[in-house]
C-alpha positions in Angstrom: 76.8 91.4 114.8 77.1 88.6 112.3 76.3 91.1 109.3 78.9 93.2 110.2 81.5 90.4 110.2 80.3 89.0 106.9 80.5 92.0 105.0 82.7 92.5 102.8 84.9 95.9 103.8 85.3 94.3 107.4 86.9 91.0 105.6 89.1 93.0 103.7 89.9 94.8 106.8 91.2 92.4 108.5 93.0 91.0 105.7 95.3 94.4 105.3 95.6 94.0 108.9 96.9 90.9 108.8 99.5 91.7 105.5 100.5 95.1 107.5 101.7 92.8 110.4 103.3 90.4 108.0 105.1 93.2 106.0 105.9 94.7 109.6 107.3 91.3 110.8 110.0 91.2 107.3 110.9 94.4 107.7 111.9 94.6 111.4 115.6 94.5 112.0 116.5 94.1 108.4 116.8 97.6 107.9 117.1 99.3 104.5 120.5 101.0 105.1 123.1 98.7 103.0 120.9 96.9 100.7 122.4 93.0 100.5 120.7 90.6 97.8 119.1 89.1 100.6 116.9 92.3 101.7 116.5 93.3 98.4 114.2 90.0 98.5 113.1 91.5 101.6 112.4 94.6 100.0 110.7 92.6 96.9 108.2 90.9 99.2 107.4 93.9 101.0 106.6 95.5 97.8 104.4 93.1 96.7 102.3 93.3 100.2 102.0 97.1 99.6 100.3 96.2 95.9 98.3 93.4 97.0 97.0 96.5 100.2 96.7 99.0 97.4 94.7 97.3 95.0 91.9 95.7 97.8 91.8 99.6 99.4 91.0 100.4 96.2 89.1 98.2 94.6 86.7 97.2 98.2 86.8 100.8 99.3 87.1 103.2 96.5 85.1 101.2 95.0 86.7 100.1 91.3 85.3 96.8 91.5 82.0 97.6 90.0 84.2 100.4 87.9 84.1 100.6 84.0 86.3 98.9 83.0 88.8 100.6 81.0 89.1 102.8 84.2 90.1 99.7 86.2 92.7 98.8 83.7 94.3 101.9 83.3 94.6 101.2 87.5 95.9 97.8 87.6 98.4 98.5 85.1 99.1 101.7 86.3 99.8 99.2 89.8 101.8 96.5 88.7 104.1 99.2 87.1 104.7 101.1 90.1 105.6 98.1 92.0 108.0 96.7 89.0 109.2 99.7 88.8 110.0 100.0 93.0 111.1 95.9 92.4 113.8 97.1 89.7 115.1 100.0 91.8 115.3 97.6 95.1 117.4 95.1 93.2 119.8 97.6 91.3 120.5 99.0 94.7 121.5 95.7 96.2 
């Protein structure tokens, strides 16, 4: 039992559990309807969560840790585009 705890993919489990219930907790009863400057920093946070999820999925269980690594620079640029990109839209709305 203590194996399967220390691995690694059960770690990073429970991590994106844990930043699934904290994106959950910012984003209940703020709603996304009329965007104010104060859920667009809402929405900002909640963008960033989904990233941080994104990249561990990928890089502990797609496996682009051990990648080449032009390949796992074409993804984390190809990430921290999306989400600035998501960031912009969220504060031009508000």
């Amino acid at each position: 039992m203590k194996e399967l705890v220390r691995q690694r993919a059960t770690v990073s489990f429970a991590l994106l559990l844990i930043v699934t219930l904290v994106a959950f907790w910012l984003t209940v009863g703020h709603g996304g309807t009329v965007l104010s400057e104060g859920q667009a920093l809402i929405w900002t946070q909640v963008i960033v969560l989904a990233f941080v999820k994104v990249r561990w999925v990928l890089l502990d269980f797609m496996e682009l840790r051990s990648a080449p690594i032009g390949l796992r620079a074409l993804y984390e640029s190809w990430g921290v585009a999306m989400a600035a990109v998501l960031i912009a839209f969220a504060w031009m709305v508000a």
